[in-house]
C-alpha positions in Angstrom: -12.7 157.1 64.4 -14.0 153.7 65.4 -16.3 151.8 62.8 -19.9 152.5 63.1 -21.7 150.2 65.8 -25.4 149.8 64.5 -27.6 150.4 67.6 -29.3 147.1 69.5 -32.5 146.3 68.3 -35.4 146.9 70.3 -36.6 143.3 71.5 -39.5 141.8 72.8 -37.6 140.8 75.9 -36.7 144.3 77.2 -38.5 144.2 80.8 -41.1 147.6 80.6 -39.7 149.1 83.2 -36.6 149.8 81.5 -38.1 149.9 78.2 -38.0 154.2 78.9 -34.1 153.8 79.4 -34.3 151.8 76.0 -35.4 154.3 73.7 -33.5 156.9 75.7 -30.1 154.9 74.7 -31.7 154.5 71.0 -31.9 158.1 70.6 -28.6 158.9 71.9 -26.8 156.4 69.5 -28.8 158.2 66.9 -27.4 161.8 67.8 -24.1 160.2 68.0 -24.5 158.7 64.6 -25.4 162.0 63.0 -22.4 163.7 65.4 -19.8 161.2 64.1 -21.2 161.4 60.8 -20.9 165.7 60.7 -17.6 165.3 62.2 -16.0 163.0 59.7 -17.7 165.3 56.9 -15.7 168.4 58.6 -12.8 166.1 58.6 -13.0 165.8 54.9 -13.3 169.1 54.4 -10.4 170.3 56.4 -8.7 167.8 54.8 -7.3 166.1 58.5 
């Protein structure tokens, strides 16, 4: 698997109207985060 990105910081710049997609896209690289992180534990396990 690729190397962990950390997810983009929240600035102060992010217009407010897409401040809603923001935290939307922060969430989701959480989820994949824990996804990648359950996966590679599996992985371990299985021995792959």
């Amino acid at each position: 698997l690729a190397p962990r990105r950390q997810p983009a910081a929240l600035s102060g710049d992010v217009p407010p109207q897409l401040l809603g997609y923001v935290s939307v896209m922060l969430k989701l690289a959480g989820e994949v985060d824990q996804l990648r992180e359950k996966l590679l534990d599996s992985a371990r396990a299985w021995n792959i």
